[in-house]
C-alpha positions as CSV (number, residue, x, y, z in Angstrom):
1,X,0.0,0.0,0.0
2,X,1.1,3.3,-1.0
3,X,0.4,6.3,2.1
4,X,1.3,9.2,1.8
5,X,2.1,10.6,5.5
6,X,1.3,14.5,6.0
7,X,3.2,15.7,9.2
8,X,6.5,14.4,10.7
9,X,6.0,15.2,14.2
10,X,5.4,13.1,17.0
11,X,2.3,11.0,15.7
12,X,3.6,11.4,11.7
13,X,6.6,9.4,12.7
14,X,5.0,6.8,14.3
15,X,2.6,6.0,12.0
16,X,5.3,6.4,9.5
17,X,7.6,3.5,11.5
18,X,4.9,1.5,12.3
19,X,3.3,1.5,8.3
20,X,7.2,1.2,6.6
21,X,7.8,-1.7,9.2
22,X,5.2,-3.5,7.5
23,X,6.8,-3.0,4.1
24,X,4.6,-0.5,2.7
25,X,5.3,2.3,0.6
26,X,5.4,5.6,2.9
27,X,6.3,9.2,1.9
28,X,6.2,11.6,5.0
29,X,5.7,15.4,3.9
30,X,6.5,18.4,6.3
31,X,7.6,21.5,5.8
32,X,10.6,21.3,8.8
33,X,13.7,19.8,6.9
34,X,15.0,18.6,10.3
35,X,12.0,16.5,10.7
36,X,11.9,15.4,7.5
37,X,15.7,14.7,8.0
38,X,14.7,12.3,11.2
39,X,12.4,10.4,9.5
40,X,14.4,9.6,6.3
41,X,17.5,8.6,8.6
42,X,15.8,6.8,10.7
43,X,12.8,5.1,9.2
44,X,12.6,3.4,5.6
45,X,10.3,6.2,3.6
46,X,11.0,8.7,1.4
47,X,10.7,12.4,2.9
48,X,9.5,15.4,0.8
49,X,9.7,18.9,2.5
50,X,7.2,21.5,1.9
51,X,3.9,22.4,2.4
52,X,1.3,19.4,2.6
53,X,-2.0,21.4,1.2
54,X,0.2,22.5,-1.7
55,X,-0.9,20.7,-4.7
56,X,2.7,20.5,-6.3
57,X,3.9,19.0,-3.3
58,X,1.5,16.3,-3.1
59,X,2.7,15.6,-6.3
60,X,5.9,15.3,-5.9
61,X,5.1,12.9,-2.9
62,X,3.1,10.5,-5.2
63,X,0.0,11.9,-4.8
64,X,-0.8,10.8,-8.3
65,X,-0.9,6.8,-7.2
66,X,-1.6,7.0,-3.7
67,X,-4.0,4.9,-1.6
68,X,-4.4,6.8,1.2
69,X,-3.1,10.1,2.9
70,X,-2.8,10.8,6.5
71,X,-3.2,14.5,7.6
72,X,-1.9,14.6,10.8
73,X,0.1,18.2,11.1
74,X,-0.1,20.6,13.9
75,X,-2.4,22.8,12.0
76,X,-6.5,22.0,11.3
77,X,-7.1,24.3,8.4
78,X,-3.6,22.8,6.2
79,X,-5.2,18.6,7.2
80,X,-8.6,19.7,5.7
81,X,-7.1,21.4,3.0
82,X,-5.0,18.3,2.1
83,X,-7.7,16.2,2.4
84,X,-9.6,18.3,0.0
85,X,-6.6,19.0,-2.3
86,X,-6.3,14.8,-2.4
87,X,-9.6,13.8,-2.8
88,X,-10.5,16.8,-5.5
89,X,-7.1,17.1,-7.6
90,X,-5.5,13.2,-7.4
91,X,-8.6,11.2,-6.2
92,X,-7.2,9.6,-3.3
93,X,-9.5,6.6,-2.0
94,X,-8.6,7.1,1.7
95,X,-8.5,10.2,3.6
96,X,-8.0,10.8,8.0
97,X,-7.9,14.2,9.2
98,X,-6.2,14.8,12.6
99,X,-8.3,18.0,14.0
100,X,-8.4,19.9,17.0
101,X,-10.5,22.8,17.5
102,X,-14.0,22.2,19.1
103,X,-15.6,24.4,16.3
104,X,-14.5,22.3,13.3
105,X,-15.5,18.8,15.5
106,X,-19.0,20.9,16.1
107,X,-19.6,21.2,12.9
108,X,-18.6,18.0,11.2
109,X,-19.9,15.4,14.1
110,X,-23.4,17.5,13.0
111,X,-25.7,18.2,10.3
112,X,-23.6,20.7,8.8
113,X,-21.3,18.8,7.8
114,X,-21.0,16.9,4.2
115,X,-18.7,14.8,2.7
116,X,-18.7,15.6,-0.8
117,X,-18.1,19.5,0.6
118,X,-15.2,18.5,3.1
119,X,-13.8,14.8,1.6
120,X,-12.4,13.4,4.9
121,X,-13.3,9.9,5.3
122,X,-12.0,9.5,9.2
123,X,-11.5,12.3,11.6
124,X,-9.5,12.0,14.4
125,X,-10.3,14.0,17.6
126,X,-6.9,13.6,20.1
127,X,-8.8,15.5,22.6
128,X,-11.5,13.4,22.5
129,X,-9.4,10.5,22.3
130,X,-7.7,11.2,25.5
131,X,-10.4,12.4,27.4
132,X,-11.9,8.8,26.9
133,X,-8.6,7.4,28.0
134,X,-9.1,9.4,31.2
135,X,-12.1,8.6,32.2
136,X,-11.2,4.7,31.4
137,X,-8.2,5.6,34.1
138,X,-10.3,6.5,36.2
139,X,-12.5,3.6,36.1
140,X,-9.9,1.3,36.8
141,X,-7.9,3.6,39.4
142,X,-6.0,0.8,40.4
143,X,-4.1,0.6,36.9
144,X,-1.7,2.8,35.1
145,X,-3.0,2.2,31.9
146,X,-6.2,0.4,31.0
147,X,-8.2,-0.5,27.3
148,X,-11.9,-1.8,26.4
149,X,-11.4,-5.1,23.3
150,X,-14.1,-8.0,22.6
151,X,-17.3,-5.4,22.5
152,X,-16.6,-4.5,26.0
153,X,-16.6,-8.0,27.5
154,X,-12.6,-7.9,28.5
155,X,-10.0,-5.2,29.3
156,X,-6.0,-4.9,29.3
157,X,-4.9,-3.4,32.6
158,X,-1.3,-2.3,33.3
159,X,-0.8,-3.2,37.2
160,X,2.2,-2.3,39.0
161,X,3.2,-5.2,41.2
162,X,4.2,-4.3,44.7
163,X,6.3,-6.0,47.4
164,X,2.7,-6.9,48.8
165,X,1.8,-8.8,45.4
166,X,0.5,-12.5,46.8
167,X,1.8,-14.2,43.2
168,X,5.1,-12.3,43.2
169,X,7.8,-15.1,42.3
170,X,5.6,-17.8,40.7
171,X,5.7,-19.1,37.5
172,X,3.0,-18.3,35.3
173,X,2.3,-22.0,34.4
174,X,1.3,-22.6,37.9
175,X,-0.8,-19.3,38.1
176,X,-3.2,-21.6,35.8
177,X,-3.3,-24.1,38.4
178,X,-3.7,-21.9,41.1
179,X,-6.7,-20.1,39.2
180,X,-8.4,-22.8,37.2
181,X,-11.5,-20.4,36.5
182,X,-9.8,-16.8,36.4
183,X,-10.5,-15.8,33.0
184,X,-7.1,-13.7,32.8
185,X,-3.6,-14.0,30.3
186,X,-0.5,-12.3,31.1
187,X,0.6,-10.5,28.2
188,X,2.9,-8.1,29.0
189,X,5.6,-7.6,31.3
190,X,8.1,-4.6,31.7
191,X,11.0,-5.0,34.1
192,X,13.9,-2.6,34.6
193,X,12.5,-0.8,31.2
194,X,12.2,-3.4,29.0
195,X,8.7,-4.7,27.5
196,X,8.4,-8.4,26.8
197,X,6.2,-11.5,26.4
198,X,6.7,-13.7,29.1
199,X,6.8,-17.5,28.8
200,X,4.9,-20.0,31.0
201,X,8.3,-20.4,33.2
202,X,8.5,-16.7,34.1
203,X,7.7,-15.1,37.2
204,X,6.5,-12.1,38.0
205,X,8.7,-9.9,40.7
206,X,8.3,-6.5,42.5
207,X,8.8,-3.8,41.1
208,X,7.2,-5.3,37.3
209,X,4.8,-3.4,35.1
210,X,2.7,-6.4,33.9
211,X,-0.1,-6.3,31.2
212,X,-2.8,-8.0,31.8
213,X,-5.9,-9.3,29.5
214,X,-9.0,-10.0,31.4
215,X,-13.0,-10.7,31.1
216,X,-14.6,-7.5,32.2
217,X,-16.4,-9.8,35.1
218,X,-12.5,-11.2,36.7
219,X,-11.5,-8.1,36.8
220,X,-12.0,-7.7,40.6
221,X,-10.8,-10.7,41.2
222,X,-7.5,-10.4,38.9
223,X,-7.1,-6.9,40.6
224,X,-7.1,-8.9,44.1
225,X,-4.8,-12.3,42.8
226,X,-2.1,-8.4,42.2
227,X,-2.6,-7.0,45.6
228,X,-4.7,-4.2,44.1
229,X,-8.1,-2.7,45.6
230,X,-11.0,-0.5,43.7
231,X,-11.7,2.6,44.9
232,X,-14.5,4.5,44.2
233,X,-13.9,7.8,42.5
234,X,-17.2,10.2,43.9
235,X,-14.7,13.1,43.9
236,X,-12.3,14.6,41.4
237,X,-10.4,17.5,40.7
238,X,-9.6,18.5,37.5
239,X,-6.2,20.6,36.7
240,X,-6.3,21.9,33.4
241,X,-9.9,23.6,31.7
242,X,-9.0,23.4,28.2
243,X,-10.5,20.7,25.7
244,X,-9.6,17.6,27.6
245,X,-10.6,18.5,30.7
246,X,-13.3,20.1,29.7
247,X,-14.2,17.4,27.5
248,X,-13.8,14.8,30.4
249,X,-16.1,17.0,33.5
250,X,-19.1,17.0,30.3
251,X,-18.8,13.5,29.5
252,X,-19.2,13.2,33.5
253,X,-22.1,15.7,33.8
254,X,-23.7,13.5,30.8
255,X,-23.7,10.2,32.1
256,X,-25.6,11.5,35.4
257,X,-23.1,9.6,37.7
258,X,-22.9,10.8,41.3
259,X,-19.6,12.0,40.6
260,X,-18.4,15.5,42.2
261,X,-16.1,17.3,39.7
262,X,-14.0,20.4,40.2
263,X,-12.3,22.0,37.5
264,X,-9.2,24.4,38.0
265,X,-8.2,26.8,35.0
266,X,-5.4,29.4,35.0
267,X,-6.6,31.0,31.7
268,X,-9.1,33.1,32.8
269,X,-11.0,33.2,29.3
270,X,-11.0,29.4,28.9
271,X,-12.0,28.6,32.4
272,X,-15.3,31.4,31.7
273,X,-15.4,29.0,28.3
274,X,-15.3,26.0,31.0
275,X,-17.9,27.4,33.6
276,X,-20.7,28.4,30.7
277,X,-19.9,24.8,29.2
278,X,-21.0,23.2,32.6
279,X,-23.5,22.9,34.7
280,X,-23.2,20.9,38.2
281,X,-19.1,21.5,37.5
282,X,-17.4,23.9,39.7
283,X,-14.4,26.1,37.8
284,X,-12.0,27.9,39.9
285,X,-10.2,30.1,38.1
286,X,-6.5,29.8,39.0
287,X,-2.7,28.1,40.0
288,X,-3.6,24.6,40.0
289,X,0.0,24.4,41.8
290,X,-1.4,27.0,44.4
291,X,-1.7,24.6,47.8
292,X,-4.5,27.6,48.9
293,X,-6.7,26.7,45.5
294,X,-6.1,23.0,46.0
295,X,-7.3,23.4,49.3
296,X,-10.2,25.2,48.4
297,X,-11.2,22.2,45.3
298,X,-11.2,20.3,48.2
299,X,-8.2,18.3,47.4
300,X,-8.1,16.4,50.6
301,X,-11.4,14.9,50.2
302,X,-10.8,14.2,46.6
303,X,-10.7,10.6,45.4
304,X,-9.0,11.2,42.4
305,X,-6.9,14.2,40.4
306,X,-6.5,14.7,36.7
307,X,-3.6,16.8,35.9
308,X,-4.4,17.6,32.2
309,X,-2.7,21.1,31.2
310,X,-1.1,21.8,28.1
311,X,2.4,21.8,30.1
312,X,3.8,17.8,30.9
313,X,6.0,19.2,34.0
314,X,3.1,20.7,34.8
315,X,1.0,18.7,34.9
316,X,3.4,16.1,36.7
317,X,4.2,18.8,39.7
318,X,0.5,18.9,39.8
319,X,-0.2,15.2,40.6
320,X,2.7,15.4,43.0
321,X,1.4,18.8,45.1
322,X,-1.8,17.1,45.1
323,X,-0.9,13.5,46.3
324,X,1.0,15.6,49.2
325,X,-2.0,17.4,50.0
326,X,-3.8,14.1,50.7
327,X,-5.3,12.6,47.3
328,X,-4.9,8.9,47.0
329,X,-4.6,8.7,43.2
330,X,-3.8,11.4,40.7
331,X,-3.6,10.6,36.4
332,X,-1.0,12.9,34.9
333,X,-1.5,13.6,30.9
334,X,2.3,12.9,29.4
335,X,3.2,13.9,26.0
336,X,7.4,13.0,26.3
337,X,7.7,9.2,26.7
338,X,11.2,10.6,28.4
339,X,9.1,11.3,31.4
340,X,7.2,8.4,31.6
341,X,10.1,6.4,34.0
342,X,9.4,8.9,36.4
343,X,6.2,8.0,37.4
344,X,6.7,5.7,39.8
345,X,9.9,7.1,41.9
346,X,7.1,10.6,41.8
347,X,4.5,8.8,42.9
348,X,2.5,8.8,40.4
349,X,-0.3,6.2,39.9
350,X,-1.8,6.4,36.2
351,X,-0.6,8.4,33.0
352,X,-1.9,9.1,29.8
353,X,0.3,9.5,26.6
354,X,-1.8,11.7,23.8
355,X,0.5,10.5,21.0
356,X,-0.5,6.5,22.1
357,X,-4.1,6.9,22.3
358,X,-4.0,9.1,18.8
359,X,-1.6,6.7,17.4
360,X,-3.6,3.6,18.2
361,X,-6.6,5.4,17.1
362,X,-5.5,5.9,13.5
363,X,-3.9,2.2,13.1
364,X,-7.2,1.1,13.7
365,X,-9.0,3.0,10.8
366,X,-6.2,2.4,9.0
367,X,-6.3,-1.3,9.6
368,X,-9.9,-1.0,8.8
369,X,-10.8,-4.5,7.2
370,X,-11.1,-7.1,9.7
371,X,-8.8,-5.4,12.2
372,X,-11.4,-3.8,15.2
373,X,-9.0,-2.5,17.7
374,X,-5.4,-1.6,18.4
375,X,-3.8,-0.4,21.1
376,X,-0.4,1.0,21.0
377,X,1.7,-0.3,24.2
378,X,4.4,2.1,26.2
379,X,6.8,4.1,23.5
380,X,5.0,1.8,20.4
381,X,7.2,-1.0,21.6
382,X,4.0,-3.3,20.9
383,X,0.5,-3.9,20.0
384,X,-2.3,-5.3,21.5
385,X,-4.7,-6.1,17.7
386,X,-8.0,-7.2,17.6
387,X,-9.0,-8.9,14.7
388,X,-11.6,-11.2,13.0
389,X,-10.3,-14.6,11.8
390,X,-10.8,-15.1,7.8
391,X,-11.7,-18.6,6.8
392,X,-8.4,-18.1,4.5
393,X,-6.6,-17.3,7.3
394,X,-3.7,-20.1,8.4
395,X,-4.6,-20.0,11.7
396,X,-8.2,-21.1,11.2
397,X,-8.8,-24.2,12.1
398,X,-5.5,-24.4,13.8
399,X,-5.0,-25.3,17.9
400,X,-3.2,-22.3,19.4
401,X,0.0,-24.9,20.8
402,X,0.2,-25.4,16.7
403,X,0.0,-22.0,15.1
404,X,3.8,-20.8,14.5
405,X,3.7,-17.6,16.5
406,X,7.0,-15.5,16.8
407,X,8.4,-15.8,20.5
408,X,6.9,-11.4,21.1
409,X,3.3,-12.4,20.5
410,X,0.7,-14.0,22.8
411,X,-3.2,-14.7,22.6
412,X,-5.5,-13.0,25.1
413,X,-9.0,-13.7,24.2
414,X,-11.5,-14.9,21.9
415,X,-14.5,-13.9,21.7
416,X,-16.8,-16.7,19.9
417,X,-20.7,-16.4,19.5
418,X,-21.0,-13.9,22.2
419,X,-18.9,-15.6,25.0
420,X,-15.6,-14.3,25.6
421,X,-13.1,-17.6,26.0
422,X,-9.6,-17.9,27.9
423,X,-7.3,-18.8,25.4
424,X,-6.0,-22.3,26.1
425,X,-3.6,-24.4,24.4
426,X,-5.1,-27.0,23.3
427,X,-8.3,-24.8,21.9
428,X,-9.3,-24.1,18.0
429,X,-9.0,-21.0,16.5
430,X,-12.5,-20.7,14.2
431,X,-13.4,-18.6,11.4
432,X,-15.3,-15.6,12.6
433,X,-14.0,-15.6,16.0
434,X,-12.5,-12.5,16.8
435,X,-9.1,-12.9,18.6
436,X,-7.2,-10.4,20.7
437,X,-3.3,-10.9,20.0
438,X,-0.3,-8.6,21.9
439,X,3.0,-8.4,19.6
440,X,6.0,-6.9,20.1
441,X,6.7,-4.2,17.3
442,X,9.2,-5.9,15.5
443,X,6.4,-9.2,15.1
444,X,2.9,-7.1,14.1
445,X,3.1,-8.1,10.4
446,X,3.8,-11.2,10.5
447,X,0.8,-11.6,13.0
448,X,-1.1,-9.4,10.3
449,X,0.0,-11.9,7.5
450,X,-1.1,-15.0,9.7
451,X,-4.5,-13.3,10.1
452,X,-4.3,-12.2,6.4
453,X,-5.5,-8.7,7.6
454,X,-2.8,-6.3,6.0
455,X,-4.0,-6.1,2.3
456,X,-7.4,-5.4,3.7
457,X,-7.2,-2.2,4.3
458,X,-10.7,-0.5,3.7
């Protein structure tokens, strides 16, 4: 497949390592030469530097033969014009928009919008995208990191195991034994920085990140088998007014939940944008690094604080003042994957990383066929795909102990005439099931080529 790749920041160059890694053929457009520079040097596409809405640059990116483009620069108006500019001038099939502002969403999630006017085929909202990573966060408060696969009937949950863990220094193989009925895989684990697939022989020790696939129902229990607890989140305090927060307290107000929210904003216009927005939402208009305001949120009786300002150090010293001022669990929004290893040594209990969430998002529309779900995992190290079995595929048909799987990649789940199954080894792998598989990077297309999902692309 031929994409053309409009933007070479953050989420353009993953999309463009992820796509070339698969073998396709990816040109990345910006008009930074340095960027352009990084992904050429680093990445196996071709880089054209100039404007992406200009029609002659398009062309010399191979606009011409294209089958889909990607506008995903830091400015709204140059992604719709691209997609516009492709669609009306070189007839591109494919066409996702990364967009921002609140007004443009408005208007093309509503009546006014029309495709034949404004030719994007996918829109991509990160706002929106992490705002329902945040409130999945905070569902799951005893995770760092948490997904929804399988129509909602099982969930991947990042625990952090503690000296307190009961299954700390146990094999996994006997974890089976030990819970016969626990409808839970471990996919993942991270130790001392590095992500892996662990074998049935490994153990898990303090001080692990471990990823773990579970039935929606075992969650409780797999929280308890980790030494975790729920808590319930009645009251939360919101740093940062701007579209994801603001996006996050509405969602809240929507759903009618009990849930007490207080919103801090030190932009005096947007937290007056916040406070007409809202309803039952308080909006203090302030430092949300000032002990006094926290104090007056109410941050000691919080259950939970979001720290989502524009400003990653921010929003870090944020979860910190607040966690000293007496909240039990605080969610910082982290754009530099630098800043992610400091977390835990900070006290930190949950972040959320706007370039994964986006990222994941536009692999899945871009792995549109039979592909429903991927989830970008840490710094892209891996994914966690979703994907329908083909009756062509090789693995139809096929016992799991028998399908030739590289050593990175794992089965989760499958989810077969409505019941969600625990993979075993010994169990058949139909057509039509769908089947959740975690992969390291380096192994995602040849998992896509044993599903026989990578030339389906819309």
């Amino acid at each position: 497949m031929k994409v053309i790749i409009c933007g070479a920041g953050q989420v353009g160059w993953q999309i463009a390592r992820h796509l070339s890694g698969e073998k396709n053929d990816v040109t990345v457009v910006d008009n930074n030469p340095d960027l352009v520079h990084r992904a050429t040097e680093t990445l196996d596409v071709q880089g054209i530097t100039g404007f992406a809405s200009y029609p002659d640059v398009l062309d010399r990116a191979g606009a011409r033969d294209a089958d889909m483009i990607i506008a995903a620069t830091y400015s709204d108006e140059v992604n719709m014009v691209t997609c516009q500019v492709a669609h009306s001038v070189f007839s591109i099939n494919r066409k996702i928009a990364r967009l921002r502002s609140q007004s443009y969403l408005d208007a093309i999630y509503s009546d006014l919008y029309r495709r034949d006017h404004m030719p994007i085929d996918v829109v991509i909202s990160p706002e929106r995208e992490v705002a329902e990573a945040a409130l999945q966060r905070m569902a799951a408060p005893a995770a760092f990191d948490t997904e929804t696969f399988l129509d909602g009937s099982a969930q991947l949950v990042g625990l952090r195991v503690g000296e307190d863990c009961p299954i700390i220094n146990t094999p996994l193989r006997q974890l089976s034994d030990l819970f016969s009925t626990l409808r839970a895989v471990v996919l993942a684990i991270r130790r001392e920085g590095r992500l892996f697939a662990p074998e049935a022989g490994d153990q898990i020790f303090a001080g692990d990140d471990a990823y773990v696939f579970a039935h929606v129902e075992d969650i409780p229990r797999t929280l308890e088998i980790f030494g975790k607890t729920q808590r319930k989140q009645e009251r939360l305090v919101i740093i940062g007014g701007g579209n994801i927060g603001l996006a996050v307290a509405e969602t809240l107000e929507k759903r009618g939940k009990s849930t007490r929210v207080k919103v801090i904003e030190r932009e005096r216009k947007c937290a007056e944008r916040a406070a007409d927005a809202l309803e039952r939402t308080i909006v203090l208009n302030g430092d949300g690094l000032d002990a006094q305001l926290l104090e007056e949120a109410g941050i000691t009786r919080a259950d939970a604080v979001l720290a989502v300002t524009d400003d990653d150090k921010t929003n870090m010293l944020a979860a910190v003042r607040a966690k000293a001022e007496g909240c039990p669990y605080s969610i910082a929004l982290i754009n530099d994957p630098t800043l992610i290893p400091m977390m835990e040594p900070l006290g930190i209990d949950a972040y959320i990383n706007p370039r994964a969430t986006t990222v994941s998002s536009i692999l899945r529309h871009i792995r549109h066929g039979r592909v429903r779900a991927v989830y970008s995992v840490g710094d892209a190290e891996a994914e966690v795909i979703e994907a329908e079995v083909l009756s062509t595929s090789t693995i139809a048909g096929s016992a799991i102990r028998d399908i030739d799987f590289p050593e990175g990649v794992l089965v989760g789940g499958i989810l077969r005439n409505g019941e969600t199954l625990k993979p075993e080894g010994s169990m058949r792998i139909e057509a039509g099931d769908s089947v959740v598989i975690f992969a390291m990077a380096d192994d995602v297309a040849e998992v896509e080529k044993l599903l026989q999902v990578s030339i389906d692309f819309f």
